[in-house]
NUFIVEX-155493 format. One record per atom (N, C-alpha, C): residue in three letters; x, y, z. Coordinates in steps of 0.001 Angstrom, whole numbers, padded with zeros to 6 digits, always signed. Layout:
BEGIN
ALAXYZ...
***
This chain:
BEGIN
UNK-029275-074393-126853UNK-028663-075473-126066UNK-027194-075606-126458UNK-026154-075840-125540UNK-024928-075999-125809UNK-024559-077120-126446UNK-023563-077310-127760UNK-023571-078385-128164UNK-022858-079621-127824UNK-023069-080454-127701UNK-022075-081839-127220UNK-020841-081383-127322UNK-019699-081551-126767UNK-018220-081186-126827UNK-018502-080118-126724UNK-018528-079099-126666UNK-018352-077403-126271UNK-017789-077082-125351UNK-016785-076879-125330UNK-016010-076168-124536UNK-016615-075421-123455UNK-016421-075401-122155UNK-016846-074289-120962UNK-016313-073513-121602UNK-017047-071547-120886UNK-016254-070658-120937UNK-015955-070688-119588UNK-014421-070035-119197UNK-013608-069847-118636UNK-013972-068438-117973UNK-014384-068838-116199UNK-015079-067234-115822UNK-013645-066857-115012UNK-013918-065963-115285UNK-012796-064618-114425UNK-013451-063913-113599UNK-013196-064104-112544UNK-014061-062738-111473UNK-013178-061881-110754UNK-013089-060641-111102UNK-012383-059543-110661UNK-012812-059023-109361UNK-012220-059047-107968UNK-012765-058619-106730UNK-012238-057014-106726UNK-013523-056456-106983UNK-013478-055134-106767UNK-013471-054021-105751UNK-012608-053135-104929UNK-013131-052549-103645UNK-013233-051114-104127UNK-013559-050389-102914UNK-013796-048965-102932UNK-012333-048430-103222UNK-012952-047291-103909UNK-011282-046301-103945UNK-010702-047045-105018UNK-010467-048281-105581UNK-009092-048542-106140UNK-009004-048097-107123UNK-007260-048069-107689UNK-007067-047859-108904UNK-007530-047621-109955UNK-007899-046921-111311UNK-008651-046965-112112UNK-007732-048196-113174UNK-006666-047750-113445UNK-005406-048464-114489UNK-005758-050325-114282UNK-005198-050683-112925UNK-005397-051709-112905UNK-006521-052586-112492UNK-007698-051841-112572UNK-008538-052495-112459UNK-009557-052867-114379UNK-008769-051719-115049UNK-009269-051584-116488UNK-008844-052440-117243UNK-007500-053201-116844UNK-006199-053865-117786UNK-007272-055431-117574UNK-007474-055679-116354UNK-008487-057426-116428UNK-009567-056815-117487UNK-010299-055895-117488UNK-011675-055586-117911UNK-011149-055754-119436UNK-009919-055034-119762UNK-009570-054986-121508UNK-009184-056141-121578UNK-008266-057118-121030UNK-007629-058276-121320UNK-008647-059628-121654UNK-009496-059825-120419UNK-010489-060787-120583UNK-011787-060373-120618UNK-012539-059095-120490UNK-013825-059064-120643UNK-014320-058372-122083UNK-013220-057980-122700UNK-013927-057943-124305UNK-013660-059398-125380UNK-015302-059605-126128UNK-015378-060627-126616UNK-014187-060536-127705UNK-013129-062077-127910UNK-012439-061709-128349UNK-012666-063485-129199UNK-013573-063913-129514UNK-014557-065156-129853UNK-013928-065452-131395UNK-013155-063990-132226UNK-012666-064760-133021UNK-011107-065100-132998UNK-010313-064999-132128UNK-009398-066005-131775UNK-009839-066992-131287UNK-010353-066880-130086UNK-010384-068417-129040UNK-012106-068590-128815UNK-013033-069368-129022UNK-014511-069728-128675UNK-014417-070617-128228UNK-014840-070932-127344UNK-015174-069575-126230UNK-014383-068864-126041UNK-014193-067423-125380UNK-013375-066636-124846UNK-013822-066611-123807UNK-013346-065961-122546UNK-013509-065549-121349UNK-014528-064724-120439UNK-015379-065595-119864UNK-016481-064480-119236UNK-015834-063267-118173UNK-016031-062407-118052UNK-015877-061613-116752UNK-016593-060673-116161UNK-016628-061279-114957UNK-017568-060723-113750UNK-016932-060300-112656UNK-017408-058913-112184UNK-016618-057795-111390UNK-017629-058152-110352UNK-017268-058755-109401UNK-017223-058682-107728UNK-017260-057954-106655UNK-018009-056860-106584UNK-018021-056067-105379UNK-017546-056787-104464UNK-016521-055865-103030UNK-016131-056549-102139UNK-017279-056126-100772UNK-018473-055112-101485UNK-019209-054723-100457UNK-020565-054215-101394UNK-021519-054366-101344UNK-022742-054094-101829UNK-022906-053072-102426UNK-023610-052570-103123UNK-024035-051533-104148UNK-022744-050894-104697UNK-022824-050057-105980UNK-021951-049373-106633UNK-020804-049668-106216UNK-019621-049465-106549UNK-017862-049193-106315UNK-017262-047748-106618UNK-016812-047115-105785UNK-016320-045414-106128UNK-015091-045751-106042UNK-014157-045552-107592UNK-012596-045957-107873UNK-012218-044320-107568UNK-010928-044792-107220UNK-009602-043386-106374UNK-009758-042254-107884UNK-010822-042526-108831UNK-010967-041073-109586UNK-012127-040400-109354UNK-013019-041530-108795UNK-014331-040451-109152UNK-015519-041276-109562UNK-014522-042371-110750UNK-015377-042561-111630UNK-016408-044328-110431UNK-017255-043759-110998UNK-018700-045236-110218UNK-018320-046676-111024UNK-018055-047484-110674UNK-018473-048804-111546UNK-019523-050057-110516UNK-020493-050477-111829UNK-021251-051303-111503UNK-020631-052611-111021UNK-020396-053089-109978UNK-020015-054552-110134UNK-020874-055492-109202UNK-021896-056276-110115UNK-023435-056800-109777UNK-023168-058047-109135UNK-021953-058459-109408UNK-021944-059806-108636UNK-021592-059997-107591UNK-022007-061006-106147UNK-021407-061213-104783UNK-020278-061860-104754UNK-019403-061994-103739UNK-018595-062774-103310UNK-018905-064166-103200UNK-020222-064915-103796UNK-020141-066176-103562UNK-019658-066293-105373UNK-019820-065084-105885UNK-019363-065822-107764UNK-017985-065426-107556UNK-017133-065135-106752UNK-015880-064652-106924UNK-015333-066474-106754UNK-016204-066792-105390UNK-015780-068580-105309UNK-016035-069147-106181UNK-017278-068965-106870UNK-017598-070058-108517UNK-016482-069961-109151UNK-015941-069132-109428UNK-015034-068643-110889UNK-014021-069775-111246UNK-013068-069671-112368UNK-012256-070030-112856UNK-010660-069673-112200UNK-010640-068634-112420UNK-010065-067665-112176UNK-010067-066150-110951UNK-009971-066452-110067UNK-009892-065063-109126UNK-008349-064081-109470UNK-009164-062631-109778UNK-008419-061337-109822UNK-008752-060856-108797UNK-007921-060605-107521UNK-007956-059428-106945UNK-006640-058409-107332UNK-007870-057319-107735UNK-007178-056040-108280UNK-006344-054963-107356UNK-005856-054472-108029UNK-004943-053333-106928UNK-006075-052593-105836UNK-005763-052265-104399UNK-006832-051473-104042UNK-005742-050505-102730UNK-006851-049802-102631UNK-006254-048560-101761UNK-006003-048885-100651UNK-004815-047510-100240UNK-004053-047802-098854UNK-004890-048331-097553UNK-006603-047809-097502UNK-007074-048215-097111UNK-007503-049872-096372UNK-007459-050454-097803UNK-008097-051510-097629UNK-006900-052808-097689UNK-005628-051770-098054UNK-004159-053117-097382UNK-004332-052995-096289UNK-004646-052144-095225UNK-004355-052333-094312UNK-005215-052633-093339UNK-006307-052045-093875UNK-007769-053273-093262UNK-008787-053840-094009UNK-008437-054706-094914UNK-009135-055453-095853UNK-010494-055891-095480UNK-011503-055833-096243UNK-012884-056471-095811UNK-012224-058015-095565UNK-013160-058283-094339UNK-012885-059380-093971UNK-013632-060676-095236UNK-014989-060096-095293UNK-015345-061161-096307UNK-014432-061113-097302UNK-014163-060394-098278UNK-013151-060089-099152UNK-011991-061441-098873UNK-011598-061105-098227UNK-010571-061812-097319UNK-010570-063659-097388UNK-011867-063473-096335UNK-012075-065430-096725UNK-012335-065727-097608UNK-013161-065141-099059UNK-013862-065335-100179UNK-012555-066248-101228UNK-011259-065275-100678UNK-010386-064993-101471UNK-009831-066545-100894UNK-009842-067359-099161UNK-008851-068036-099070UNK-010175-069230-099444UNK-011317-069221-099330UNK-012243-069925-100137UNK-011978-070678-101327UNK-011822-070078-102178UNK-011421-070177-103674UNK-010240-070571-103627UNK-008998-070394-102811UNK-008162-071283-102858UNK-008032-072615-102177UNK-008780-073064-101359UNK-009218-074032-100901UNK-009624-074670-101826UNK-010483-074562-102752UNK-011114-075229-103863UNK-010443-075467-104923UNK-009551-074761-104932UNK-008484-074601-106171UNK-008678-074360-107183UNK-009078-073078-106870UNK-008783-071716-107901UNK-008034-071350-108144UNK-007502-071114-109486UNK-006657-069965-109668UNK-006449-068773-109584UNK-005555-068201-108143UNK-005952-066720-107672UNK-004761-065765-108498UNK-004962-064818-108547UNK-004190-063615-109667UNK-004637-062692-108912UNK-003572-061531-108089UNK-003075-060299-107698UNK-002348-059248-108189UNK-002960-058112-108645UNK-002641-057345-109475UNK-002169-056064-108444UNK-000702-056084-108553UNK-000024-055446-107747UNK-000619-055170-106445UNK-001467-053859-105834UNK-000929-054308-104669UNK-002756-055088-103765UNK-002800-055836-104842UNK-004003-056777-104426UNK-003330-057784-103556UNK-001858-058262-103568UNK-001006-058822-103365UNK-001492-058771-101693UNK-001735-057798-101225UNK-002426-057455-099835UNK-003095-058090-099074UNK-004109-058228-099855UNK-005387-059303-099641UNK-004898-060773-099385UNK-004046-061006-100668UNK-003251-062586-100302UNK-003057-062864-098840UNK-002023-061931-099225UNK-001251-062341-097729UNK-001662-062322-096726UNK-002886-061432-096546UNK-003778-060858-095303UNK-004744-062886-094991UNK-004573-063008-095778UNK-005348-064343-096134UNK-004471-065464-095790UNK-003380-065462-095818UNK-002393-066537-095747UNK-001651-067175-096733UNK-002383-066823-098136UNK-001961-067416-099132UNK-000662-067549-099565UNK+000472-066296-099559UNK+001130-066569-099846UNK+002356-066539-098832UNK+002248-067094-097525UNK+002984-067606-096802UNK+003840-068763-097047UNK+005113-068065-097091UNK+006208-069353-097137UNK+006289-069397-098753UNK+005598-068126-099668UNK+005804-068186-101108UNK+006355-067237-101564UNK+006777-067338-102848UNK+007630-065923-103600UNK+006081-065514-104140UNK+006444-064437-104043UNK+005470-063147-104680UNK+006011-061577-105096UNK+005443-060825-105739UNK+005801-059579-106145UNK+004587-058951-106062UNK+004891-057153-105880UNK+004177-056169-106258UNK+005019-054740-106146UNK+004301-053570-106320UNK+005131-052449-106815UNK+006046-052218-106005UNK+007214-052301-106495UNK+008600-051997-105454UNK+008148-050891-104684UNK+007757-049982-104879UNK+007626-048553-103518UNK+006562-049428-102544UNK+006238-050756-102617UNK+005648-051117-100956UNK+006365-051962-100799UNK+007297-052531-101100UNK+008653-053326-100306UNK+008596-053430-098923UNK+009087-052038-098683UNK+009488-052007-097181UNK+008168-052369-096097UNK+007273-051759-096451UNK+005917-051827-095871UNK+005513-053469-095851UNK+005473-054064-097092UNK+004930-055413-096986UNK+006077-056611-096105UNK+007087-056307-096715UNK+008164-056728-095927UNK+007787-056428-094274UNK+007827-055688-093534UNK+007649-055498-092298UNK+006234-055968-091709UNK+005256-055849-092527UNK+004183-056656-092220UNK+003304-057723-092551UNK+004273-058781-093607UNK+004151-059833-093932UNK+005255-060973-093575UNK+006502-060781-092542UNK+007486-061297-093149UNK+007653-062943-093571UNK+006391-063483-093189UNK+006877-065032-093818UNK+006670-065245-095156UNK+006399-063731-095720UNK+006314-064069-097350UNK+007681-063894-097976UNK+007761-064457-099050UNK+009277-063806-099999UNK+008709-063301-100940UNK+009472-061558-100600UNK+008413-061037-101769UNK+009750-060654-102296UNK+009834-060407-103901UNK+010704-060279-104654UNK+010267-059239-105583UNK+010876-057537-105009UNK+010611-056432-105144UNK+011409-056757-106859UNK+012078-057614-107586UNK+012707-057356-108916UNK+011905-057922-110013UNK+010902-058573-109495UNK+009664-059176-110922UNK+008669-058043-111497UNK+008826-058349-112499UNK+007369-057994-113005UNK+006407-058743-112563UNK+006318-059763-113052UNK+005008-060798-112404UNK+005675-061740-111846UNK+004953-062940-111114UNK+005044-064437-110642UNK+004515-064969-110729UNK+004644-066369-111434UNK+003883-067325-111570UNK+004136-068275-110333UNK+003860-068653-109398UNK+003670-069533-108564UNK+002836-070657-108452UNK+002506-071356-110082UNK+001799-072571-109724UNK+000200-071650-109927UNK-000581-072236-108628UNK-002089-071734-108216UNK-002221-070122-108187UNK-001170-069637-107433UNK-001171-068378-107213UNK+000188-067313-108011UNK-000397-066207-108731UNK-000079-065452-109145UNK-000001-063917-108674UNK+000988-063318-108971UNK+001149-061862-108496UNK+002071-060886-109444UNK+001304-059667-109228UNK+002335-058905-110147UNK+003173-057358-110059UNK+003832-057366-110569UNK+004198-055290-109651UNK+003131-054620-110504UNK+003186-053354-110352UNK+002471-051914-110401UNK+002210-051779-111770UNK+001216-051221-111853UNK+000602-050354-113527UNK+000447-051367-114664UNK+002022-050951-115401UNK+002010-051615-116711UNK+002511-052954-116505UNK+002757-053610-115376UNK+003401-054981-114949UNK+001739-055808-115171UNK+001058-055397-114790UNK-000834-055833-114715UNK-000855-056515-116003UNK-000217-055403-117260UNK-000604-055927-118292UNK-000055-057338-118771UNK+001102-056817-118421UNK+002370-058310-118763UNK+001796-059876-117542UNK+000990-059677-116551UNK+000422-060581-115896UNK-000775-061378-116934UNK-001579-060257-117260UNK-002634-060602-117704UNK-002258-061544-119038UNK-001340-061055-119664UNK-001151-061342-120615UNK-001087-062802-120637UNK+000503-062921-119474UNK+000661-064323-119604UNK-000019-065275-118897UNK-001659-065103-118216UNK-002719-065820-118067UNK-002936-066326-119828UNK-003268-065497-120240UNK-003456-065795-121578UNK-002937-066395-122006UNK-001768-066264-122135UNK-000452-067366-122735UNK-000532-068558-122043UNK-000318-068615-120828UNK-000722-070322-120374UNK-002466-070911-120859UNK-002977-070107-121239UNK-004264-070643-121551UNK-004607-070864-122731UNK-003999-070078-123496UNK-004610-070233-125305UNK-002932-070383-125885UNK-002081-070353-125445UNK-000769-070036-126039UNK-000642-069132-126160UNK+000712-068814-126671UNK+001700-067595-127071UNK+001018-067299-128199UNK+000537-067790-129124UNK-000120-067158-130762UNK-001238-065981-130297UNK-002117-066551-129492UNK-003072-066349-129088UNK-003218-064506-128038UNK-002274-064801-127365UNK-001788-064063-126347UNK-000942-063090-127074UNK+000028-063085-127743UNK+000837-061719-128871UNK+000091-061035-130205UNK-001454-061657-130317UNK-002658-061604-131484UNK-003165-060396-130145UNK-003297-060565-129003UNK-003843-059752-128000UNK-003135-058340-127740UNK-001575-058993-127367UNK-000762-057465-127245UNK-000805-057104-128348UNK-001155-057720-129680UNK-000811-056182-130845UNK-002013-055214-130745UNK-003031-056268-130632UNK-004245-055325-130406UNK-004501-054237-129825UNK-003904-054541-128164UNK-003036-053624-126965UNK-002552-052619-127845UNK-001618-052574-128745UNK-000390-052149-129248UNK+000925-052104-127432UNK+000718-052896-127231UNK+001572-053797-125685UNK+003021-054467-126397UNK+003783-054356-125623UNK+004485-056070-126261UNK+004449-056931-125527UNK+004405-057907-126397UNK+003828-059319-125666UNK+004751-060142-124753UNK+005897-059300-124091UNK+006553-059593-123535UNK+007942-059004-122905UNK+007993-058374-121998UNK+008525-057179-121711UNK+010097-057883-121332UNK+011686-057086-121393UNK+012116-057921-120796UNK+012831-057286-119658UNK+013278-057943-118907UNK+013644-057753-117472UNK+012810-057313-116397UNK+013015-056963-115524UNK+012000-056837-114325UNK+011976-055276-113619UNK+011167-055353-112512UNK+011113-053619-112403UNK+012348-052813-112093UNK+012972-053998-111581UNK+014492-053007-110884UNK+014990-052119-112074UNK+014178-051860-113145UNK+014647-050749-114157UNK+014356-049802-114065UNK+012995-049835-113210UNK+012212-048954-113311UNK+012494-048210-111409UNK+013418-048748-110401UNK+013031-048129-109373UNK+013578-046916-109204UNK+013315-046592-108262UNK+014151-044681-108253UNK+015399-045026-107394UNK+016183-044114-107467UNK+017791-044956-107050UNK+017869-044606-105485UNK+018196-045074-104683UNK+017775-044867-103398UNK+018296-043601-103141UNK+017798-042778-102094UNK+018471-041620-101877UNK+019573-041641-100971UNK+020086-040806-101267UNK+021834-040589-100790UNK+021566-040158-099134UNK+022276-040474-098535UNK+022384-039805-097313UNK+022970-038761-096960UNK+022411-037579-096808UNK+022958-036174-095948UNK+024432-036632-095141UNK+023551-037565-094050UNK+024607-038123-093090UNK+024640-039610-092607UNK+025857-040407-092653UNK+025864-041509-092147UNK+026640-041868-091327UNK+026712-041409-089864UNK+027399-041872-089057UNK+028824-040633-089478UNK+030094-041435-089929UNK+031220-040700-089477UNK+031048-040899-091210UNK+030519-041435-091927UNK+030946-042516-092903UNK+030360-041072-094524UNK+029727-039981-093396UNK+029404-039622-095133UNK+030553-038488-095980UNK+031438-038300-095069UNK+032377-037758-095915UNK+033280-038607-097060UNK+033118-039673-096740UNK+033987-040450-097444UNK+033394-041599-098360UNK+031758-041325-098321UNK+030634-041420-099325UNK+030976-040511-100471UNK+030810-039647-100294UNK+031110-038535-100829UNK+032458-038098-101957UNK+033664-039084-101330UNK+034711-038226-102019UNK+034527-040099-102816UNK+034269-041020-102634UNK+034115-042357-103438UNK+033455-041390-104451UNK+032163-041240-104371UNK+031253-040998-105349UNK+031875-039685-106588UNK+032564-039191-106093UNK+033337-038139-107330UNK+034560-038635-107902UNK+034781-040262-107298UNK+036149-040590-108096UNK+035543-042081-108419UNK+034572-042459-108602UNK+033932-043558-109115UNK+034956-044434-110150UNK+035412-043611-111108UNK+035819-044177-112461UNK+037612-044502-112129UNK+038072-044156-110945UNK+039354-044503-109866UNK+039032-045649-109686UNK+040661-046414-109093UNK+040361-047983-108729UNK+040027-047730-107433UNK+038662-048293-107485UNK+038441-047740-105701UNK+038428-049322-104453UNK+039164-049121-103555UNK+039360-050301-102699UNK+038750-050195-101149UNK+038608-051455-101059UNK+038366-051073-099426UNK+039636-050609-098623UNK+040816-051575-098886UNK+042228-050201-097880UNK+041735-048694-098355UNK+041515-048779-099134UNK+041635-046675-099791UNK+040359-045848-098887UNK+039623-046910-099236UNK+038330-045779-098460UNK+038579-046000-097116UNK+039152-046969-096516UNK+039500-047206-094833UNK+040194-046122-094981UNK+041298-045901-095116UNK+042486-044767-094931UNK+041859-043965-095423UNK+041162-043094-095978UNK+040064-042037-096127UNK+039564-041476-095006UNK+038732-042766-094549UNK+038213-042090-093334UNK+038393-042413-091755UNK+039884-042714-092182UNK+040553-042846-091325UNK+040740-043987-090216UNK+039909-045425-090557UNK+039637-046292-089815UNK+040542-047364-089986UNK+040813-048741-089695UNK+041176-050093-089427UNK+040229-050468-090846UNK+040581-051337-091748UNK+039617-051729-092541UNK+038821-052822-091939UNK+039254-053494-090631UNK+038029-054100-089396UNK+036871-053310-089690UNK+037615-051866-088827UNK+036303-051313-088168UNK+035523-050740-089453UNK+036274-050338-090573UNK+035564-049753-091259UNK+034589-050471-091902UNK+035031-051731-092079UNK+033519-052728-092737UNK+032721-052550-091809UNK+032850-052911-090443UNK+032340-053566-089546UNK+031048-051779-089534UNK+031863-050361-089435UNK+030757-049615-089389UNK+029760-049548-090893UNK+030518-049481-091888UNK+029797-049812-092744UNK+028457-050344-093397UNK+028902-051560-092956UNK+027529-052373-092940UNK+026762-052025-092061UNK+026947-051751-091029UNK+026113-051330-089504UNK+025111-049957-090195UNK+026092-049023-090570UNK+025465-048145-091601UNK+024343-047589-092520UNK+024870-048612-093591UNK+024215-048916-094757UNK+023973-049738-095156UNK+023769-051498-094244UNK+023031-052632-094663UNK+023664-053119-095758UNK+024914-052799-096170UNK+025863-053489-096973UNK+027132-053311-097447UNK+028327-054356-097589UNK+029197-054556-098178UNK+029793-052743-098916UNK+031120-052445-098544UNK+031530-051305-099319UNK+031725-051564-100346UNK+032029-052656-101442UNK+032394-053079-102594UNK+030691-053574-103096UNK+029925-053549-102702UNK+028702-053804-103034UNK+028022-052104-103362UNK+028401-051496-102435UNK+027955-050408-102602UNK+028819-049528-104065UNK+029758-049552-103726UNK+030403-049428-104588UNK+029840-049887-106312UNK+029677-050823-106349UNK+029052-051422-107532UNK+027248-050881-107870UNK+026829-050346-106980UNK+025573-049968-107034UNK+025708-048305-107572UNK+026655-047752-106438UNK+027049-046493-107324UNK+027242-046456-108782UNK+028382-047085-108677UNK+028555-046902-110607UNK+027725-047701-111239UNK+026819-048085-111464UNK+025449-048762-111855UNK+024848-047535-111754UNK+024248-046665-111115UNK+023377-045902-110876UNK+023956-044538-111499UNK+025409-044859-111574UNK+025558-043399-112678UNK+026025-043525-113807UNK+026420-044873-114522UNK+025886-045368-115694UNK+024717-045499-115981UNK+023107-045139-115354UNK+022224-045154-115211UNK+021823-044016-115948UNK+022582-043076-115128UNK+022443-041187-115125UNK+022646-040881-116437UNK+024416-041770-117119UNK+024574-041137-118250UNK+024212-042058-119527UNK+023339-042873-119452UNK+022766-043691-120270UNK+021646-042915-120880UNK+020937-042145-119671UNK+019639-041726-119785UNK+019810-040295-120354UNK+021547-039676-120348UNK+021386-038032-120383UNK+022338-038024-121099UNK+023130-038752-121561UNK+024146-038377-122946UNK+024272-039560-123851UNK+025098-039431-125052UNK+025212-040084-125910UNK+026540-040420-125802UNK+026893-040743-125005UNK+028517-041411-124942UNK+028172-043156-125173UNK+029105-043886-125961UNK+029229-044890-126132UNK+029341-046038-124998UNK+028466-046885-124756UNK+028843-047715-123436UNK+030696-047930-122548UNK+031342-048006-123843UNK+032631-048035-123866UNK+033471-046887-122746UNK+032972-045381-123488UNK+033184-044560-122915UNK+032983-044319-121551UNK+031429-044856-121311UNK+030748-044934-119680UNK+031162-045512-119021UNK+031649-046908-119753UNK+032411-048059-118646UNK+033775-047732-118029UNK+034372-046778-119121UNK+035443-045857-118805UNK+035030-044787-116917UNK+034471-044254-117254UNK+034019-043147-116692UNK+033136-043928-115312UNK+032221-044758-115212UNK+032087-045619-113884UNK+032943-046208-113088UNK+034182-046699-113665UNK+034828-047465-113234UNK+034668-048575-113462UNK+033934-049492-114277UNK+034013-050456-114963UNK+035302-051326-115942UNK+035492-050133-116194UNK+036829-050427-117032UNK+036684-051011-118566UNK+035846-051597-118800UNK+035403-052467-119971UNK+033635-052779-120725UNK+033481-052567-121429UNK+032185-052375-122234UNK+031839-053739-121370UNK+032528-054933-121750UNK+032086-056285-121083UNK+031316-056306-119848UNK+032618-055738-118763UNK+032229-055533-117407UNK+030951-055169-117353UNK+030709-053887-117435UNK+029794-052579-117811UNK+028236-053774-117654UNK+028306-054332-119108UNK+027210-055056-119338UNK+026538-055828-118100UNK+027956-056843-118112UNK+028182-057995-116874UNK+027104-057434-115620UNK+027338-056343-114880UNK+027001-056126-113685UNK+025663-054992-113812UNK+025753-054694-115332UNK+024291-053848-115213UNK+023152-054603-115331UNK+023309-055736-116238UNK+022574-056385-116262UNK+021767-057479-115003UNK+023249-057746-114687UNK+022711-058615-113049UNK+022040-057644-112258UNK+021790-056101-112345UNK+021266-055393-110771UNK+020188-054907-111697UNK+020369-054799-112655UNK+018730-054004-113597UNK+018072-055296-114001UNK+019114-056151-114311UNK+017724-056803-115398UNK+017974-057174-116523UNK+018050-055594-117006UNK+018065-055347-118693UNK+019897-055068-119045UNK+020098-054987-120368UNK+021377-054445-120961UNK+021088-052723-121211UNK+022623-052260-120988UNK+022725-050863-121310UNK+021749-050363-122760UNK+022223-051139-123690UNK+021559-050605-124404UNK+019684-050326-124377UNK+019415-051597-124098UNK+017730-051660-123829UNK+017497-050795-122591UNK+018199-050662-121532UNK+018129-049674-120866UNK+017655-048042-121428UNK+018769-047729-122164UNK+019234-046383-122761UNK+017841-045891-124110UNK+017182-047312-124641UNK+016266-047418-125445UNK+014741-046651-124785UNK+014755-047403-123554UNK+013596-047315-122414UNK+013798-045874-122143UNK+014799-045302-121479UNK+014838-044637-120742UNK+015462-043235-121096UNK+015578-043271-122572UNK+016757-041996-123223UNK+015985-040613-122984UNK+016557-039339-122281UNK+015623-038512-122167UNK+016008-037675-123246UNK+014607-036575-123585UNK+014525-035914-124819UNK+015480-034480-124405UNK+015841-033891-125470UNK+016386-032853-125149UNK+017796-032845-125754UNK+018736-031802-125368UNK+020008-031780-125685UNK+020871-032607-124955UNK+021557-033370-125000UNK+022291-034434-123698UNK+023203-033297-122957UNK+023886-032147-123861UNK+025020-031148-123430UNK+024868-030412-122290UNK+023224-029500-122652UNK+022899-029285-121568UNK+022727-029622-119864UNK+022309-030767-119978UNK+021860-031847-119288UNK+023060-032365-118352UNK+023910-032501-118936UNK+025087-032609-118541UNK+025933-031593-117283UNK+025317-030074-117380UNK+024964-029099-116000UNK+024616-029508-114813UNK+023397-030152-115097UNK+022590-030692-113987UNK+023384-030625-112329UNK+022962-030387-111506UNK+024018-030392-110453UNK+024513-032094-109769UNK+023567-032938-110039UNK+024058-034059-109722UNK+024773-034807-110427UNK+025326-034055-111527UNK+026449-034465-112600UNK+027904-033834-112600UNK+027472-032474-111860UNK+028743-031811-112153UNK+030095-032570-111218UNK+030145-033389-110348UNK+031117-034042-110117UNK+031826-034944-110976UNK+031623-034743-112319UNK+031878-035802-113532UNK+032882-035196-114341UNK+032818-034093-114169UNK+033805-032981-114743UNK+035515-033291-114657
***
């Protein structure tokens, strides 16, 4: 018999579908379903939710049992819907679906683990809310959610009731800080060592995205893409690149943006960001030196504006991201040799 004062345990129900992820569906299972009774007693029950009857076949292969219905996904404490396949963003089980706006009706606490984020929205939930998940579905969710604000630069979001998070290792840093609002920070960094995780990652994914790709061709505009991008570390102006390519600096904003969806001095600043990026990751030159060589002009600067578009500082950047090898070599590379 439970004793007078005893604490509930705290259920978690993970909504499970076909195909998904193996990673993020493992990170809820490690975070809250191993007994972890000698920090916190109670600890956390968890129960995996089929979104459709018998067995679950995850995008490896591997079978998992998940015995419980969609009416314990509504009991719970806590609703996880986990990452799931291209499939099922784009036609979600419908039960799945209401189960999910169920439980928020009741006021549950719902948690979306990257691109479970799907299901939300498919649901309504996070209409008219900030949310995140893995920057490479931006464009996609964007175009077919748009009354959401989704904010491709988080790791996670806390929104109150509803929670969301980007891709893979972002799951963990979600999970985590469930934990942390629930048992505290002691409690929750006793967990990431266990992980061997850190209990708190800093900055957001824009560290992690791939740098957009360059255009072959843009209009009249890519020759003079082109000769910017090999004189980066030049004072580069909007008169200069107008008279470049030969326009009115009217027309030349005016095609510009029409273009490339932004500002030439914006772009500009994204360039040399992105190849202080390059040589953060592939040589050992001193920030100083780089800020030289971007066009920054100043270690300060440098910092100033890497930090506002990444997130992180050069250095924690360069920590994350330093690749192995000789930097000299590397330095060949053909998308470097304009540095020369």
């Amino acid at each position: 018999m439970e004793a007078v004062g005893a604490r509930k345990r705290h259920v978690v129900a993970v909504a499970v579908t076909d195909d998904a992820p193996v990673f993020e569906l493992a990170v809820p299972c490690e975070v809250f379903g191993i007994d972890r009774s000698d920090l916190v007693d109670p600890w956390y029950e968890l129960r995996l939710c089929a979104a459709e009857p018998g067995p679950v076949r995850l995008a490896s292969g591997l079978q998992v049992a998940a015995p419980h219905p969609l009416d314990d996904l509504v009991d719970a404490d806590t609703v996880v819907v986990a990452a799931c396949s291209r499939h099922v963003q784009t036609a979600p089980p419908p039960a799945l679906v209401e189960a999910v706006r169920e439980a928020h009706r009741q006021g549950k606490r719902i948690v979306a683990l990257c691109a479970g984020a799907y299901i939300l929205a498919a649901a309504g939930l996070l209409d008219g809310r900030r949310a995140t998940l893995h920057w490479m579905n931006g464009a996609d969710v964007v175009d077919r959610f748009p009354e959401v604000e989704f904010d491709m630069r988080a790791l996670y979001i806390d929104d109150g009731d509803i929670l969301t998070s980007a891709g893979t290792g972002a799951t963990i840093d979600l999970c985590l800080h469930v934990v942390r609002n629930d048992f505290g920070a002691a409690v929750a960094n006793e967990v990431a060592r266990r992980m061997v995780v850190p209990p708190h990652r800093e900055g957001g994914q824009t560290q992690y995205t791939t740098p957009q790709p360059r255009p072959e061709r843009v209009d009249s505009l890519a020759p003079v893409l082109e000769w910017a991008r090999a004189r980066l570390h030049e004072p580069l102006t909007v008169p200069r690149l107008a008279r470049r390519a030969h326009l009115s600096e009217r027309t030349f904003a005016r095609r510009f943006h029409a273009s490339l969806g932004t500002t030439a001095l914006q772009w500009l600043l994204q360039e040399r960001v992105r190849l202080a990026q390059e040589l953060l990751e592939t040589t050992d030159e001193t920030v100083e030196s780089i800020a030289a060589r971007t066009g920054f002009g100043t270690a300060a600067n440098l910092r100033h504006h890497f930090r506002r578009i990444t997130s992180v500082s050069p250095q924690s950047y360069r920590q994350a991201f330093r690749r192995s090898g000789d930097p000299g070599g590397v330095r060949d590379a053909p998308h470097l040799k304009h540095l020369r």
